[in-house]
N, C-alpha and C positions, 0 to 999 in steps of 0.2 A: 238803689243807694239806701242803706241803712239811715233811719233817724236818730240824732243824738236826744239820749235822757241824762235826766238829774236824779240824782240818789240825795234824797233828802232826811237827816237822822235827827230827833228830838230824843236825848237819854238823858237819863239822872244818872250820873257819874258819883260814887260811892262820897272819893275822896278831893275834898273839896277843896284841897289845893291842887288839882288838878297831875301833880306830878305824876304819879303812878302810871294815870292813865296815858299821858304823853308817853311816858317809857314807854311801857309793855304793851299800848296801841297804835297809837296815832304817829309814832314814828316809825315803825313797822310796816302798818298801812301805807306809808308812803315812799317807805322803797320799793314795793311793789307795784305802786299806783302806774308808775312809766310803762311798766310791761304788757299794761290793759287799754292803755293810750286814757288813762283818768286822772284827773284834774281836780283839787279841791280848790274851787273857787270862795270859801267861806267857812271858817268854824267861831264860834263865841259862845258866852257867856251871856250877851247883852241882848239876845232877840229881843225884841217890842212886841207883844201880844197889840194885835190892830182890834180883833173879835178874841170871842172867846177867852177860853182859861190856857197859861201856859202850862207845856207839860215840860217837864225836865231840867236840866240846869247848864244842857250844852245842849249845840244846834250847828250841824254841816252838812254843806250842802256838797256836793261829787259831780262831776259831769264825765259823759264817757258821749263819744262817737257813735256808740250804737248801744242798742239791748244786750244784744251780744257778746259785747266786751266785758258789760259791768257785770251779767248773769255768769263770766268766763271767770269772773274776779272772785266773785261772790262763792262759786262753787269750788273754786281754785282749792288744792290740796296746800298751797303754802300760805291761802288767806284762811283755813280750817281753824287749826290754833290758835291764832291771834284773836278771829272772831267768839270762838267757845272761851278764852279767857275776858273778851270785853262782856261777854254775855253774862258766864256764870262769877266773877269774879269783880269785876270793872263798875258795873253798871246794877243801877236795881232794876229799870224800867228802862223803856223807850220802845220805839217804835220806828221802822226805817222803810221809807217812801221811794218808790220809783215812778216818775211821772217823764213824758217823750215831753223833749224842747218842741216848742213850737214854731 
């Protein structure tokens, strides 16, 4: 039995009313999200830095059933686009974590 992980994203999102990126990502993202059995359990603006310095200006967290689902999403040809436009267009920075639930 596969272990479920968490796909964790810290990005600085360009525009800072956040619309754009809702369109042209994050509602996209999740009409696909069912097909991979993924789950976004969390996104904001508000993280709390507990340590450290924060990076970015958005923070969501993804959960998937297995490695396999979420690495099935990630490399998916119909999450391709969406993600080259949050990358090169959406976003300056961030960085996006996968770590197995425990």
């Amino acid at each position: 039995m596969s272990q479920a992980v968490y796909i964790i994203a810290h990005i600085e999102v360009k525009n800072r009313n956040f619309k754009s990126y809702f369109e042209q990502y994050a509602l996209k993202l999740k009409d696909i999200l069912p097909k991979y059995q993924g789950e976004a359990l969390a996104g904001s603006t508000k993280a709390e830095v507990l340590e450290g310095e924060r990076f970015g200006n958005w923070t969501v967290i993804l959960k998937f059933p297995s490695k396999e689902l979420a690495l099935a999403l990630i490399n998916s040809e119909e999450y391709a686009p969406i993600a080259a436009l949050r990358i090169k267009e959406l976003q300056t920075g961030g960085n996006v974590l996968m770590i197995p639930a425990s």
